[in-house]
C-alpha positions as CSV (number, residue, x, y, z in Angstrom):
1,X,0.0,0.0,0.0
2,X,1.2,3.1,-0.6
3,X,0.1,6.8,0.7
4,X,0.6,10.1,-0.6
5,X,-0.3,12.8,1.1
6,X,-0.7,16.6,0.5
7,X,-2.2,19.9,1.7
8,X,0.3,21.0,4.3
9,X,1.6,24.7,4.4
10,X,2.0,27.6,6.4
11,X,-1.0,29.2,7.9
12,X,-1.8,32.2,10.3
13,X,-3.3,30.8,13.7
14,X,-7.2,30.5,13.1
15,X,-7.5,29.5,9.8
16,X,-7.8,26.3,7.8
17,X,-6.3,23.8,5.9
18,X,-7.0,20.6,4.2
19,X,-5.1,17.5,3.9
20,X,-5.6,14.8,1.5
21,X,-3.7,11.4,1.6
22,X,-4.7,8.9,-1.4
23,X,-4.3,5.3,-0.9
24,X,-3.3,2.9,-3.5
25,X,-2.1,-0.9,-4.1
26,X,-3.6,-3.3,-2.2
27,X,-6.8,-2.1,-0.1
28,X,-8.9,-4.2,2.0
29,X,-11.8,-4.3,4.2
30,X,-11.9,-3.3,7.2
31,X,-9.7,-1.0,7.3
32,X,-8.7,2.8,8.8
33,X,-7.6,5.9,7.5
34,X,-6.0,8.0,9.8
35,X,-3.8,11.2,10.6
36,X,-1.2,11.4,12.9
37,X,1.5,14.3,14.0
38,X,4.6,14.4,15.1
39,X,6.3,18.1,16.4
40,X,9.8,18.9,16.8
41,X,11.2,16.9,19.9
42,X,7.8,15.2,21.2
43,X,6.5,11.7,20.0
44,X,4.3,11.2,17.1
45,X,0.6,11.1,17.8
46,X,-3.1,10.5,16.7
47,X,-4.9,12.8,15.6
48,X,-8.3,11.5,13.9
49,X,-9.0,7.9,12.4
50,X,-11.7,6.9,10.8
51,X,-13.0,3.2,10.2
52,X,-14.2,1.6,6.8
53,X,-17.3,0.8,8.7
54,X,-18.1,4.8,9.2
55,X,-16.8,5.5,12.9
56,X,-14.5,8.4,13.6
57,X,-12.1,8.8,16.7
58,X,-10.6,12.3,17.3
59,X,-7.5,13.6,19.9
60,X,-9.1,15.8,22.7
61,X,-6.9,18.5,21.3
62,X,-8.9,18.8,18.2
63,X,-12.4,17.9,18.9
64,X,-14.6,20.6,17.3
65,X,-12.1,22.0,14.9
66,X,-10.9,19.0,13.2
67,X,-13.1,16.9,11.1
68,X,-11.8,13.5,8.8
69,X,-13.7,11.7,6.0
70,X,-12.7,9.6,3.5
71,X,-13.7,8.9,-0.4
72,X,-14.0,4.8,-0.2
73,X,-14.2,5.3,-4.1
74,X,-11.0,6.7,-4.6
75,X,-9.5,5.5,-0.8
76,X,-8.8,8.9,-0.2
77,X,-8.6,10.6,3.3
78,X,-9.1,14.0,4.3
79,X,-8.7,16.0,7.3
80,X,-10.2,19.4,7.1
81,X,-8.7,21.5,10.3
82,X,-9.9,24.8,11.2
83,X,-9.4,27.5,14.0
84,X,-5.4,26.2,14.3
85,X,-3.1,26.9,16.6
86,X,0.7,27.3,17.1
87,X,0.4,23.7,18.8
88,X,-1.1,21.9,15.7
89,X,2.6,22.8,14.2
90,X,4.0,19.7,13.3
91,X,4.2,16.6,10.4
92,X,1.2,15.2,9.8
93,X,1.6,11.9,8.4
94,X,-1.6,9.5,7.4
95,X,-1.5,5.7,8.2
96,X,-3.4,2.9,6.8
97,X,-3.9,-0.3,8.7
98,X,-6.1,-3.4,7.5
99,X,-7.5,-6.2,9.3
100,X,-6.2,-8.6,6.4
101,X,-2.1,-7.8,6.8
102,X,-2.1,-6.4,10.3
103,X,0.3,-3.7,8.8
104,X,0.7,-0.4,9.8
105,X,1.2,2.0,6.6
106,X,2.7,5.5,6.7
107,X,3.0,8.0,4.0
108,X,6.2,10.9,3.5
109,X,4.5,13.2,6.0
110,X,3.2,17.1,5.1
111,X,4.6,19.9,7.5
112,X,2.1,22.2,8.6
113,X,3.2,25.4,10.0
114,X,0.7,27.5,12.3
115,X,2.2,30.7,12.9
116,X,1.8,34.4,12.8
Protein backbone atom coordinates (compact mmCIF):
# COMPACT_ATOMS: atom_id res chain seq x y z
CA UNK A 1 0.00 0.00 0.00
CA UNK A 2 1.23 3.08 -0.62
CA UNK A 3 0.14 6.79 0.66
CA UNK A 4 0.64 10.08 -0.64
CA UNK A 5 -0.26 12.80 1.15
CA UNK A 6 -0.67 16.61 0.49
CA UNK A 7 -2.17 19.93 1.66
CA UNK A 8 0.31 20.96 4.29
CA UNK A 9 1.63 24.67 4.35
CA UNK A 10 2.05 27.57 6.38
CA UNK A 11 -0.99 29.24 7.91
CA UNK A 12 -1.80 32.24 10.25
CA UNK A 13 -3.34 30.84 13.67
CA UNK A 14 -7.23 30.48 13.13
CA UNK A 15 -7.48 29.47 9.78
CA UNK A 16 -7.79 26.33 7.81
CA UNK A 17 -6.26 23.84 5.87
CA UNK A 18 -7.02 20.62 4.22
CA UNK A 19 -5.07 17.50 3.92
CA UNK A 20 -5.62 14.79 1.53
CA UNK A 21 -3.75 11.37 1.63
CA UNK A 22 -4.69 8.86 -1.41
CA UNK A 23 -4.32 5.33 -0.92
CA UNK A 24 -3.26 2.94 -3.54
CA UNK A 25 -2.12 -0.92 -4.12
CA UNK A 26 -3.61 -3.35 -2.18
CA UNK A 27 -6.76 -2.13 -0.15
CA UNK A 28 -8.85 -4.21 2.03
CA UNK A 29 -11.82 -4.31 4.20
CA UNK A 30 -11.92 -3.32 7.24
CA UNK A 31 -9.72 -1.00 7.30
CA UNK A 32 -8.69 2.79 8.78
CA UNK A 33 -7.61 5.87 7.45
CA UNK A 34 -6.04 7.97 9.78
CA UNK A 35 -3.82 11.18 10.62
CA UNK A 36 -1.18 11.35 12.89
CA UNK A 37 1.51 14.31 14.05
CA UNK A 38 4.63 14.36 15.14
CA UNK A 39 6.31 18.09 16.37
CA UNK A 40 9.81 18.88 16.76
CA UNK A 41 11.19 16.92 19.95
CA UNK A 42 7.81 15.19 21.16
CA UNK A 43 6.49 11.75 20.01
CA UNK A 44 4.25 11.16 17.12
CA UNK A 45 0.61 11.12 17.76
CA UNK A 46 -3.11 10.51 16.68
CA UNK A 47 -4.95 12.80 15.56
CA UNK A 48 -8.25 11.48 13.86
CA UNK A 49 -9.01 7.88 12.41
CA UNK A 50 -11.74 6.94 10.80
CA UNK A 51 -13.01 3.21 10.20
CA UNK A 52 -14.19 1.62 6.84
CA UNK A 53 -17.25 0.77 8.69
CA UNK A 54 -18.07 4.83 9.18
CA UNK A 55 -16.84 5.47 12.88
CA UNK A 56 -14.47 8.45 13.64
CA UNK A 57 -12.10 8.84 16.65
CA UNK A 58 -10.62 12.30 17.30
CA UNK A 59 -7.47 13.62 19.94
CA UNK A 60 -9.10 15.76 22.71
CA UNK A 61 -6.94 18.50 21.30
CA UNK A 62 -8.89 18.81 18.17
CA UNK A 63 -12.44 17.91 18.86
CA UNK A 64 -14.64 20.59 17.25
CA UNK A 65 -12.09 22.05 14.94
CA UNK A 66 -10.93 18.98 13.16
CA UNK A 67 -13.07 16.88 11.11
CA UNK A 68 -11.78 13.51 8.81
CA UNK A 69 -13.71 11.68 6.01
CA UNK A 70 -12.72 9.62 3.48
CA UNK A 71 -13.66 8.93 -0.40
CA UNK A 72 -13.95 4.79 -0.19
CA UNK A 73 -14.20 5.30 -4.06
CA UNK A 74 -10.96 6.72 -4.59
CA UNK A 75 -9.50 5.47 -0.79
CA UNK A 76 -8.75 8.88 -0.23
CA UNK A 77 -8.57 10.62 3.29
CA UNK A 78 -9.11 14.01 4.35
CA UNK A 79 -8.70 16.01 7.34
CA UNK A 80 -10.17 19.44 7.08
CA UNK A 81 -8.65 21.47 10.25
CA UNK A 82 -9.93 24.81 11.18
CA UNK A 83 -9.39 27.48 14.01
CA UNK A 84 -5.39 26.22 14.27
CA UNK A 85 -3.09 26.92 16.59
CA UNK A 86 0.67 27.35 17.08
CA UNK A 87 0.41 23.71 18.80
CA UNK A 88 -1.08 21.90 15.69
CA UNK A 89 2.63 22.82 14.22
CA UNK A 90 4.05 19.65 13.32
CA UNK A 91 4.16 16.64 10.38
CA UNK A 92 1.16 15.18 9.82
CA UNK A 93 1.56 11.93 8.37
CA UNK A 94 -1.58 9.52 7.39
CA UNK A 95 -1.45 5.70 8.18
CA UNK A 96 -3.44 2.90 6.84
CA UNK A 97 -3.87 -0.28 8.71
CA UNK A 98 -6.07 -3.44 7.53
CA UNK A 99 -7.48 -6.23 9.31
CA UNK A 100 -6.19 -8.58 6.40
CA UNK A 101 -2.10 -7.81 6.76
CA UNK A 102 -2.12 -6.41 10.28
CA UNK A 103 0.34 -3.75 8.84
CA UNK A 104 0.70 -0.36 9.83
CA UNK A 105 1.22 1.98 6.57
CA UNK A 106 2.67 5.48 6.69
CA UNK A 107 2.99 7.97 4.05
CA UNK A 108 6.20 10.85 3.50
CA UNK A 109 4.54 13.24 6.04
CA UNK A 110 3.25 17.09 5.09
CA UNK A 111 4.56 19.89 7.45
CA UNK A 112 2.15 22.15 8.57
CA UNK A 113 3.20 25.35 9.97
CA UNK A 114 0.73 27.53 12.34
CA UNK A 115 2.19 30.66 12.88
CA UNK A 116 1.78 34.40 12.85
Amino acid sequence: VQLQASGGGLVRPGGSLRLSCAASGSIFTPNRLGWYRQAPGKQRESVAITTSGGSTNYAESVKGRFTISRDNAKNTVYLQMNSLKPEDTAVYYCNYWDRSSRYDYWGQGTLVTVSS
